[in-house]
C-alpha positions, 0 to 999 in steps of 0.5 A: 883332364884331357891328360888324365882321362885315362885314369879319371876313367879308371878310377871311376870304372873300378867304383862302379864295377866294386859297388855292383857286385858287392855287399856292405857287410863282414866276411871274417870275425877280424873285422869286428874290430875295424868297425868297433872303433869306428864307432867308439872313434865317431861317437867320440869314445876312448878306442882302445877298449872294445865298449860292445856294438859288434861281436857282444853277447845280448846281455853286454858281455864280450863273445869268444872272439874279444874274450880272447883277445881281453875285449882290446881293439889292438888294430891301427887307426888308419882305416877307422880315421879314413871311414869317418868322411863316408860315415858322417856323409850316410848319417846325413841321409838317416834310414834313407843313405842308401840313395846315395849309393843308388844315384852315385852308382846310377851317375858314374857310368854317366859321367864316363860317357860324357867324359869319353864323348868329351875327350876322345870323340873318336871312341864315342862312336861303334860303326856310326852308332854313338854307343855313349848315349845307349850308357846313359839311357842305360844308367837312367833305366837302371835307376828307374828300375832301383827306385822301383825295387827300392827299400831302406836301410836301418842306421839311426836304429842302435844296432845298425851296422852303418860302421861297417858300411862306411869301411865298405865303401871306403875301401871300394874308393881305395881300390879305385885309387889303387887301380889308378896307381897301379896303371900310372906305374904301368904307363911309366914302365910301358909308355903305352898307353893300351899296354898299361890299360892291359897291365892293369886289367892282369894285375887286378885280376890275377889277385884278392883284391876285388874280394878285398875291396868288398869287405871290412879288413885293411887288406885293401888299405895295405895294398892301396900304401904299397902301390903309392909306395911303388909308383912315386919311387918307380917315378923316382927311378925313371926320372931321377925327382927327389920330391918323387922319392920323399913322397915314396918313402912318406907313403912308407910311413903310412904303410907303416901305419896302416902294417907296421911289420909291412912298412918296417920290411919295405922301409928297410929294403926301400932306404937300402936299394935307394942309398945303393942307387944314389951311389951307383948314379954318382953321388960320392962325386956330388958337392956335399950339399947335394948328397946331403939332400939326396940322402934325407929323401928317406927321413920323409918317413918319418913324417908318415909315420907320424900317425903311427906314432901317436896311435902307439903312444895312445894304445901302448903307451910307447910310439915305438911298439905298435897297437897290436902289441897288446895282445901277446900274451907274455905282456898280459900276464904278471911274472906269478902268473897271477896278475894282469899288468895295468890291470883294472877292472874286469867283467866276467874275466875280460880285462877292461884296461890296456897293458902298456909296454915298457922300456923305449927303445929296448921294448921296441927292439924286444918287438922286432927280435920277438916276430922276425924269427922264422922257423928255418927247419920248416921254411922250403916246405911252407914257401912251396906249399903258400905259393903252390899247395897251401896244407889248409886247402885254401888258394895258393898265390900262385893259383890266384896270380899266376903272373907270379911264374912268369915274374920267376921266369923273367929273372934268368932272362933278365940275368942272361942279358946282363951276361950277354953285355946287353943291359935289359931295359927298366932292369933298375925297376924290375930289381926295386920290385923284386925287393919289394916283393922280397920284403912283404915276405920278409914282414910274414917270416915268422907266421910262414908256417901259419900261412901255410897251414891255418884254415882261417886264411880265407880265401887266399893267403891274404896276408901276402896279398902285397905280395901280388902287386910287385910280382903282378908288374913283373909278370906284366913285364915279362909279358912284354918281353916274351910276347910283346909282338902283339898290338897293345891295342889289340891285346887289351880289347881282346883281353876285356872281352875275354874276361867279359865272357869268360867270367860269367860264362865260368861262374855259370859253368860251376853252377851247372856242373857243380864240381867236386859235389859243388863244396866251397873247397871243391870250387878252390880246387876247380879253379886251382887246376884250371889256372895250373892246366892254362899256366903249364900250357902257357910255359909250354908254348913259350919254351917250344916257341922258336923251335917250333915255330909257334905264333905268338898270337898263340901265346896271347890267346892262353895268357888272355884266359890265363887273367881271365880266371882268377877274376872269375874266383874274385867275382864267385867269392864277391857275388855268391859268398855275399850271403855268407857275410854278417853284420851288415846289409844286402847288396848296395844296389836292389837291381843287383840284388832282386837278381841275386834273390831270384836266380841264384842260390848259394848253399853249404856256407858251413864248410866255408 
């Protein structure tokens, strides 16, 4: 533990911070699949076919949503299997498992303050006043005061939305591992221990991944795999452990699981950036035996994808065409047009059975030729308006981690070093994050245009959200090379009071001002350019910096607001857009929500 406080703390932290703010209920249409087949997966039913607790009409027939994709759930299973614990453990507690939540809520900041006073007594104290025992008197207090606001939540009713619960909160504990990871990969790349602390801040926060964290999508899973995928090959990296580099490639199974297109892309680039590796470190000049161990590493994959497989098999009827192959539509209809393949019954034109891809191997191949075809004649438009001005006027990638600018920026550093005959240090890591980046594209080339244009990628261009991660870490990295001057200390206290204050103090701001006739897309556009203005001004005072003297104190006070922002986006569309979610319940904690209901109002949630 004494080793491990840090991200003990970490983990335990980001849960409390993701059940605050959040509510356990769907933001997107998408996610009534999820919850269908955790239910039909927890009542012991078939998967594969919607049988109608979410997005059904009243009297049983399928809404528009599941009429057009013929009442199927074509969705993996892995975030349905990784909910089932939390749905068994609120169904022990009936009408009342929202007491669960409210004591776990009210003992995490308990147990971080034991822990600290425990472990590093030197930080339990503030000028003399042991500031630990002020958290737990605090805890107690907003205990006493949930229970005093208390009221039950419906689960036994048949309607209740407890599947969508349990996926909430199953999410909420994988953004806490995926920020545990994510400092883990930090301390190896920084082996500081404050500056990591600061990495992670600056990766989550210049992301979607507080947003989503509290809904029902496997966006969160999906980057929760990649980050285990990035930390135990960047281990593998660092310190040359084969066992490292089989779990790496392990979690690309389940990457591909939780996304095939992701965990094809990212296995492919993966296997050859480690082959090229393995080469460039000797492996020609190994006895056989050894080479023949080290080249193995990537059948770990395998092993991973085990579940993938059966879940194909069971939906497709093939373990190599994936489960969401059942909705392209030239497998629905027969060559007459007139007849469903695999059809059986159907209820008001909704086919009740599953199409079942044929041909193995050439099905498989047929799938892969079929979406990793881009659309080249509009490619250079779609990138620059995904990453800068996105044509359905949602945030950018940029807007949302500017992070991603200072990671392009670092590249003809790291170039010009490698001119220079200096050779930069982690330079074999920065390049394995620049592939990976380079494949979360890769998996999306087809839908680029899709990406760009469609206004039911909401908030972000959510399915580049993996994107962030490996981008996040080099703009950290590029941090540490163009204002590494700074105390790391330092930096990140600074860096958590900043988004302390600036947070909130954004949040109410808009309140007030209420920018661009205070609609949802004038609230985009509000922190767009604010992120834009702090970002040029950030180049800026870097490019000017040896010229003109400026000092790098400079730099650090801009780059701290430039974090700062794009978490404050994450807490608007977490907190004031909770009312816009459905299928589900209020915020899990009542102190949190009487103060919602009483202070805030949310309004125009139809042009959202």
């Amino acid at each position: 533990m004494n080793r491990n406080l840090i991200p003990v703390l970490i983990f335990l932290f980001a849960l409390f911070f993701t059940m605050t703010f959040s509510n356990p209920a769907l933001f997107l249409n998408d996610e009534w699949i999820t919850v269908n087949q955790l239910h039909q997966l927890g009542e012991g039913h078939q998967i594969i076919v919607n049988e109608g607790k979410y997005g059904t009409f009243l009297n049983g027939t399928p809404g528009p949503y599941f009429q057009a994709r013929h009442n199927l759930l074509g969705y993996t299973m892995m975030l349905p299997v990784l909910s089932l614990p939390a749905l068994w453990l609120f169904g022990l507690f009936g009408d009342q498992f929202r007491l669960v939540i409210i004591f776990l809520w009210s003992i995490l900041p308990v147990a971080m303050a034991v822990l600290v006073d425990a472990y590093r007594p030197e930080y339990a104290r503030w000028r003399g006043v042991r500031w630990t025992w002020l958290i737990i008197g605090a805890a107690f207090l907003g205990l006493l005061a949930n229970l005093a606001l208390y009221y039950p939540w419906p689960l036994t009713a048949p309607d209740a939305p407890v599947e969508t619960a349990a996926v909430i909160f199953t999410n909420h504990l994988l953004f806490a591992a995926l920020a545990v990871m994510i400092h883990l990969t930090c301390r190896i790349l920084f082996e500081d221990t404050w500056f990591s602390i600061f990495g992670t801040i600056a990766c989550i926060s210049c992301s979607s991944y507080v947003f989503w964290a509290s809904n029902a999508k496997d966006h969160i899973l999906l980057i929760a795999m990649t980050a285990a995928v990035i930390l135990f090959l960047v281990r593998h990296i660092r310190y040359g452990g084969l066992r490292d580099a089989a779990l790496g490639f392990a979690f690309i199974g389940l990457l591909a699981w939780a996304r095939p297109e992701v965990g094809f892309t990212v296995f492919v680039v993966a296997a050859l950036y480690y082959i090229g590796l393995q080469i460039s470190r000797g492996l020609l000049e190994q006895p056989l035996i050894e080479a023949i161990r080290v080249l193995c590493a990537p059948l770990a994959t395998l092993a991973g994808a085990l579940p993938l497989l059966v879940n194909n098999a069971l939906v497709t009827g093939n373990p190599l065409v994936p489960a969401f192959y059942v909705y392209e539509k030239r497998l629905l209809a027969g060559a007459s047009g007139e007849e469903i393949i695999g059809a059986g019954e159907a209820v008001n034109g909704v086919v009740q059975s599953v199409p079942a891809p044929s041909g193995g191997l050439s099905g498989f191949l047929s799938v892969l030729a079929n979406h990793f075809s881009p659309s080249f004649s509009t490619l250079p438009g779609d990138i620059f308006g995904i990453l800068f001005a996105p044509a359905s006027g949602n945030m950018s990638l940029v807007a949302v981690s500017p992070l991603i600018v200072l990671a392009l920026v670092l590249l003809p550093v790291l170039y010009l070093d490698c001119r220079r005959g200096e050779r930069p240090p982690h330079l074999a890591v920065a390049a394995f994050l620049v592939a990976i980046a380079c494949a979360v594209w890769v998996a999306y080339a087809r839908s680029l245009p899709g990406l760009n244009a469609s206004h039911g990628i909401v908030p972000d261009i959510r399915y580049l959200a993996p994107f962030y991660l490996p981008a996040g870490l080099l703009g950290v990295y590029a941090i540490s090379r163009l204002n590494g001057t700074i105390d790391p200390k330092r930096r990140t206290l600074w860096q958590i009071a900043v988004v302390a204050v600036s947070a909130p103090a954004l949040l109410v701001a808009m309140m007030l001002i209420q920018p661009y006739d205070g609609l949802y897309a004038g609230y985009t556009m509000f922190f767009t350019q604010i992120t834009f203005v702090l970002l040029a001004v950030t180049l800026i005072l870097i490019v000017a910096r040896k010229r003109f003297g400026i000092p790098d104190t400079w730099i650090a006070a801009v780059l701290l607001l430039l974090v700062a922002v794009p978490f404050a986006w994450q807490l608007m569309m977490v907190f004031f857009y909770s009312v816009a979610k459905f299928n589900g319940y209020p915020l899990w904690i009542p102190l949190v929500e009487t103060l919602y209901q009483n202070c805030i109002g949310v309004s125009g949630l139809e042009n959202l």
